[in-house]
Structures are given as structure tokens and as C-alpha cells.
N, C-alpha and C positions, 0 to 999 in steps of 0.2 A: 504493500500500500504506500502509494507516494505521499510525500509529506503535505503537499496542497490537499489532496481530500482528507488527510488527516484534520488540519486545519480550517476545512471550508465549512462543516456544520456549526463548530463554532462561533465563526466571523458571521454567519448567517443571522444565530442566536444574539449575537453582540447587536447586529444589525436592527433585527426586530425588538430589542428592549427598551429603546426610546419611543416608538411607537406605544409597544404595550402602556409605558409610563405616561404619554399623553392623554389615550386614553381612559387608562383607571384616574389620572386625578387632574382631569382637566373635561375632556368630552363627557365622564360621566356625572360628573357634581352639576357639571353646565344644562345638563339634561334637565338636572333635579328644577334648579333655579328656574328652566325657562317654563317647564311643567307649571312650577308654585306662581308662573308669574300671569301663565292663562288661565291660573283659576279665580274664584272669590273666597271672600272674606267672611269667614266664619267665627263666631263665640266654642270653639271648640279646643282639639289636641289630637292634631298641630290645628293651626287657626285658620283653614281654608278647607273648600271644597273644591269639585271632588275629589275623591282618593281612589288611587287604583289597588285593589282586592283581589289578587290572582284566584284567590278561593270560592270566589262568588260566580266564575266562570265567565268565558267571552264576552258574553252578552251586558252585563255587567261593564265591564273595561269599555266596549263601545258605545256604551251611554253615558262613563264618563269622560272619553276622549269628545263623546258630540257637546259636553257642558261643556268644553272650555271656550274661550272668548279673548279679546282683545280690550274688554273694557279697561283693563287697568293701561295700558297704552295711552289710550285717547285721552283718560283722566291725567295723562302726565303734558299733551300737547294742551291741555286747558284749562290745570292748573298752573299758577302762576310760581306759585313755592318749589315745585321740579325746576321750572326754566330758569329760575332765578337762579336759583342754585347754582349748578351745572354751570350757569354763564358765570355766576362768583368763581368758582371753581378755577375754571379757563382763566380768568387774568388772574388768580393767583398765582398758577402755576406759571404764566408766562412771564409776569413780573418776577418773581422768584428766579426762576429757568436766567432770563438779563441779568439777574445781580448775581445768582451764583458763577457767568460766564465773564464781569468784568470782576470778578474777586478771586476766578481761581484759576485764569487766565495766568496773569499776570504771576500767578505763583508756580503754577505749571512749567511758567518760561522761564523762571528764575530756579526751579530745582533743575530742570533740563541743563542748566547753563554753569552749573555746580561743577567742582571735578569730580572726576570719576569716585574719591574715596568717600567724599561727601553725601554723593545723592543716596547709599542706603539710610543715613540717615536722617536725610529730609523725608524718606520714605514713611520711614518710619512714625515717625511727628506726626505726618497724614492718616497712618494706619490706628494710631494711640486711640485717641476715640473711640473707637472701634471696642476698642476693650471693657467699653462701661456701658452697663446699662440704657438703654436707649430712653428707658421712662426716669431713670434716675438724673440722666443729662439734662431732660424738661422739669422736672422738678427742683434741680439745682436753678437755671433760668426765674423759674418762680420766687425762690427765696432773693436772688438779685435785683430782681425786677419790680417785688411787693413793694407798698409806702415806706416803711422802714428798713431794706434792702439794702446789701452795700451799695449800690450803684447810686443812689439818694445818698446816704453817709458819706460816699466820696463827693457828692459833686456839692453837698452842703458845707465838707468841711475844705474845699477850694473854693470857697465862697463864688461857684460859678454861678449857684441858680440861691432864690432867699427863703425858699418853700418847697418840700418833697413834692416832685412831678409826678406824675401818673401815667405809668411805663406798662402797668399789667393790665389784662384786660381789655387790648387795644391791636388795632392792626400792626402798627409797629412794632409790638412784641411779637405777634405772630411770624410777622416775616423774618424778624429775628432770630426764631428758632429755627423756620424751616431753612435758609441759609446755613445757620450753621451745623443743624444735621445731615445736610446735604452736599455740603461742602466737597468732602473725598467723593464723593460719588461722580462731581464734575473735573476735578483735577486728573485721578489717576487714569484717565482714556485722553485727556491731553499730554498730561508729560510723558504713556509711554508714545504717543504720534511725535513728539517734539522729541521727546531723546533719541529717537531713530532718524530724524534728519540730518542729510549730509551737514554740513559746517562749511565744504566746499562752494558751496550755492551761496551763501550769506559772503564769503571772499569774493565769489567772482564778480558778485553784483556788486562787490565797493570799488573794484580793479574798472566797475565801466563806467566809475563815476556816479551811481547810485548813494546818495545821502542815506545812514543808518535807516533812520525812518520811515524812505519810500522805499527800500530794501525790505523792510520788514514786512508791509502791507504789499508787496508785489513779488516778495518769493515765501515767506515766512507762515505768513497767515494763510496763502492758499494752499499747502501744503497739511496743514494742521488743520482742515475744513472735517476731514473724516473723524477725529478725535473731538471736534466742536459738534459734531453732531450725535456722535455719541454719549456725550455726556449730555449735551440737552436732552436727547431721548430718556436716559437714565434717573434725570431728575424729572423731567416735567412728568412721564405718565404715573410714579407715585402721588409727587405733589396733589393733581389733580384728585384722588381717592384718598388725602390725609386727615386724616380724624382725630388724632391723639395732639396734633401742636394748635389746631386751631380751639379745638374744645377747653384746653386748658390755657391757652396767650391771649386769644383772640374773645375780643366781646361778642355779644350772642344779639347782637344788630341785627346779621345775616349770616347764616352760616351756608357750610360749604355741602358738595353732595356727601361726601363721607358721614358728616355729622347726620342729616335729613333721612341719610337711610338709616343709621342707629336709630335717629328717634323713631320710624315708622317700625322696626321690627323690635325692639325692644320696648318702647313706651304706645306707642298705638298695635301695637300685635298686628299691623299689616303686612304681612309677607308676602301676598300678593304682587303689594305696587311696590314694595322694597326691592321686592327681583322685577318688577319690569323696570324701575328704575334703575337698579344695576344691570341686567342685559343691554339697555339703552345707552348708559351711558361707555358699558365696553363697546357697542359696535359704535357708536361713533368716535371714539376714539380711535380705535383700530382707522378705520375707516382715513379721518383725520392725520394718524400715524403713515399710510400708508402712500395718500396724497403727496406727503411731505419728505417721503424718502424719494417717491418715482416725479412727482410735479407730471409735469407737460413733457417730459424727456421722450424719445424713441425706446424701441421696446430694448434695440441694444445697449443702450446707454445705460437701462435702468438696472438687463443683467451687468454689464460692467460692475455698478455702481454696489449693487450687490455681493459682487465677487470681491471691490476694494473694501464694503465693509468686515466680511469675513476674515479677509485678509489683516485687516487693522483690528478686530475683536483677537486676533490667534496672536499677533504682535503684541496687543498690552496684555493679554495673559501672561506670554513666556517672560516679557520686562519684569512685569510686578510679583513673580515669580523667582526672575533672576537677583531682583533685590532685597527678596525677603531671606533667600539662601543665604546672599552676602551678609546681609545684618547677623543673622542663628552665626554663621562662622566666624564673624565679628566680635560675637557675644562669648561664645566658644573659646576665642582666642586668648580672652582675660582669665579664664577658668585654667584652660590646658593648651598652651600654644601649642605642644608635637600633635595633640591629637586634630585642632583646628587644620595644620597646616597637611597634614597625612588628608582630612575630609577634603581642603581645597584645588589639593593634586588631583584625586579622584573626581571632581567633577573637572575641573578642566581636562582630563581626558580626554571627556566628552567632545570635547570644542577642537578640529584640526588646529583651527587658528591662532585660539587662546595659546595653545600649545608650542607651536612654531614660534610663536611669539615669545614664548617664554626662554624656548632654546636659543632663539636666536641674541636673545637679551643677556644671554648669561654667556 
């Protein structure tokens, strides 16, 4: 038996388990949702009809596949508290989406621009956060941000402002949080696009008499176009569904869809319009999403375009990858230098280059 058919049932199996995975937990919860979302609203458990009863036989199931309906749809094009919403939503996220792109921009291009021993860890500083509690980080924000909060205690005891502001409970704190919970999620898809740029392109264009700054915006930033839209993608489609920073920063003026569907499935028991209100508002997102990847391009451009994002999703993996390696060996090296330097031979292996590199150096 040749070693390919050895191998081919396998790679088949490997093949078909992201399918299976989408799905058991994706196509079928989605079933459930859009099920709950043609039915009505019932004083019962669960709170909606009808239900399907395998036990009750056929006939049964087709009487209540004939009850379902679209009402809860139309009650969302003619309520006013749906559309609001959703449209709150959308400039949140896109307001959000523009400040986390001029604040993590700028720092993307300053860890890129680090030397080589440097950037694990700026990496790292990026990743820290990471490490704490995500409800504990907006609850920390709250104590800063309350009447009596340090952020008041500092700015009264630099005699900036004559009376504690009113920082909680407002859109400003909102957007406060979501920035800075979202923060890595927009840097680390730029710096690994910017670390991977030549350096030779940024020379040739000062050699043709290109000033720093129109060097930058005419070879720099179109280069780093697929990293900028990854990371907008990355934060705006959460933003749009966040419930935990605006419930807790933001006043209760208006709130967003995250919040509207908690209150209808947990305090109104409508699960009905909660799932048509979230199937709605994933297809037009998606929908939205996908406008914005293809636009008005030719059908080749769009595969291209597909093919460069893949190709830049596989590059900041191996980057933020290769920097978390370096930092562990970094950390390693304080502990037990022979056994660091024994791990960092062993991967450079890996690497002809790194390797060549190394021999030729010595």
C-alpha cells in the first residue's frame, strides 16, 4: 500500500471537519433562531408557538410548519425602537471603527518601525490586556470614570476643572471603552501588513525626490490597505452587537441592538422578535460586509482580492506567532540561557534563511 492512500482517508476526514463544525454550531442553532423567529409569542415554556413534536406524528409538524409567519419581520420595518437601534448601532461602530484606525494606526507604524529586538516587546504590551478579564477591565473604567473616581481627583487636584465632571453614564465613556477594548484587535492585522513591507520602497521613493510624507500616502499606506481592512472588519462587526460597554458606560437615552434584544428576550420574554431581530440584523450585515469587501469590482478583481486577503490573514498569523515565540524565549533566557539558546537553534532550523544567515554571520 503506497503511502498516498495511506494518507488520503485521513486528509479527506481532516477535510470534512470544518464543515461538520459549521454545521453543528452554526447552520444548526441558526435553524433554531430563525424557527423561534416565525413563530408567536406565547405566556408559556419556552415563550412561543408553535412547537414541533416529533411524537405527535406528521401531521402534527405540518400544521405547525403552516402556523409560522413573518409577522414578527414587519413589526421590526414598523417599529420605530428596531430601526433606531440598528441605525444607533451602525454609527457607533463606524465612529468607533475611525478612532480605533487613527489611534492604532499610528502605533502599528511605530512598532513596525522598532528594531528587530524591540518589537516582541511592543508585542507584547499589545497582547497584556488580553490577560485580564474583559468584564473586570469595564469595571475598572467605572471606578475611574464615577463622581468620585480618580480621573475627577486628578483633574481637581491640577486645579484643571472647579467641580467633578460627569464622565459615567454618557456617550463619551462609552466610546471610551469600546476603543480601548478594541484597541489590539485593530493594531495587530496592521503591524503584521507593515512589518512585512519592503523598507526598499520607502528608499527608492526619497532617491526620486518624494518628501517623507507624500512617500508615505503614495507607497506606505496603499500597501497597508489589506491590514486596514482587516482590522476595520475585526472591530466594526462586534462593535455593532456590543452589549456589555454600552449597558454599563453609556446612558440609557438610546440604546444599541445588543442591548434591545436583551431587553426583549430576557425582560419582555419575546423571543420571537428577539430572533427576527437578530437574523435581520446578521443578514444585513453580512450582506453590508460583503458589498464592502467586493464594491462594484469585476468578478476577477474580487477573486484577487480574496486570494490577497487570505494571503495577509496566513501572514499576521505566522508574524504574531513568530513574536510570541520570540518573547517565551526571551523570557526563557532570564530563567536558563543554555536551554533558551538550545530552543532558538531548533527553530531556526526551521528557517533556510535565518540559518544561512546565521552561518554566514559567524
Amino acid at each position: 500500500m503506497s503511502a498516498r492512500s495511506i494518507f488520503a482517508r485521513p486528509a479527506r476526514l481532516a477535510a470534512i471537519a470544518p464543515y461538520v463544525w459549521m454545521v453543528l454550531f452554526f447552520l444548526v442553532p441558526f435553524g433554531f433562531v430563525l424557527k423561534i423567529s416565525l413563530s408567536q409569542t406565547a405566556i408559556a415554556q419556552p415563550p412561543y408557538v408553535p412547537l414541533f413534536d416529533l411524537t405527535e406524528g406528521w401531521g402534527a409538524i405540518r400544521d405547525a410548519f403552516a402556523a409560522l409567519s413573518l409577522d414578527n419581520y414587519r413589526l421590526l420595518l414598523s417599529d420605530s425602537l428596531y430601526i433606531s437601534s440598528y441605525l444607533r448601532s451602525v454609527f457607533v461602530a463606524v465612529t468607533s471603527t475611525a478612532i480605533l484606525l487613527l489611534i492604532g494606526y499610528p502605533i502599528a507604524y511605530g512598532m513596525a518601525r522598532l528594531p528587530l529586538r524591540w518589537q516582541p516587546i511592543a508585542m507584547m504590551l499589545v497582547i497584556v490586556p488580553f490577560w485580564t478579564s474583559f468584564l473586570i477591565r469595564i469595571y475598572a473604567w467605572i471606578n475611574i470614570l464615577q463622581h468620585d473616581g480618580l480621573l475627577n481627583k486628578v483633574l481637581l487636584a491640577l486645579h484643571i476643572v472647579s467641580a467633578p465632571v460627569v464622565w459615567l453614564s454618557t456617550d463619551s465613556a462609552m466610546y471610551l471603552g469600546i476603543v480601548y477594548s478594541y484597541l489590539p484587535f485593530m493594531i495587530l492585522p496592521l503591524y503584521a501588513t507593515l512589518a512585512k513591507m519592503d523598507g526598499a520602497l520607502i528608499e527608492a521613493a526619497s532617491d526620486l525626490g518624494a518628501a517623507p510624507g507624500y512617500a508615505f500616502w503614495l507607497v506606505t499606506f496603499p500597501l497597508s490597505l489589506p491590514g486596514v481592512g482587516a482590522g476595520a472588519l475585526l472591530c466594526f462587526i462586534p462593535i455593532v452587537g456590543e452589549f456589555v460597554i454600552p449597558d454599563l458606560l453609556a446612558g440609557s437615552g438610546s440604546m444599541m441592538i445588543g442591548q434591545t434584544l436583551w431587553l426583549e428576550f430576557f425582560t419582555n420574554k419575546d423571543w420571537p422578535v428577539a430572533s427576527a431581530a437578530a437574523i435581520a440584523g446578521m443578514i444585513s450585515g453580512s450582506v453590508t460586509r460583503k458589498n464592502a469587501c467586493t464594491g462594484s469590482q469585476p468578478r476577477s478583481i474580487a477573486a484577487s482580492s480574496r486570494l490577497r486577503s487570505s494571503e495577509v490573514s496566513r501572514d499576521c498569523t505566522t508574524t504574531v506567532t513568530k513574536h510570541i515565540v520570540n518573547v517565551v524565549c526571551a523570557i526563557v533566557t532570564v530563567q536558563n540561557p543554555r536551554s533558551a539558546l538550545s530552543a532558538t537553534n531548533s527553530s531556526n532550523s526551521d528557517n533556510p534563511e535565518i540559518t544561512s544567515g546565521m552561518t554566514s554571520g559567524e
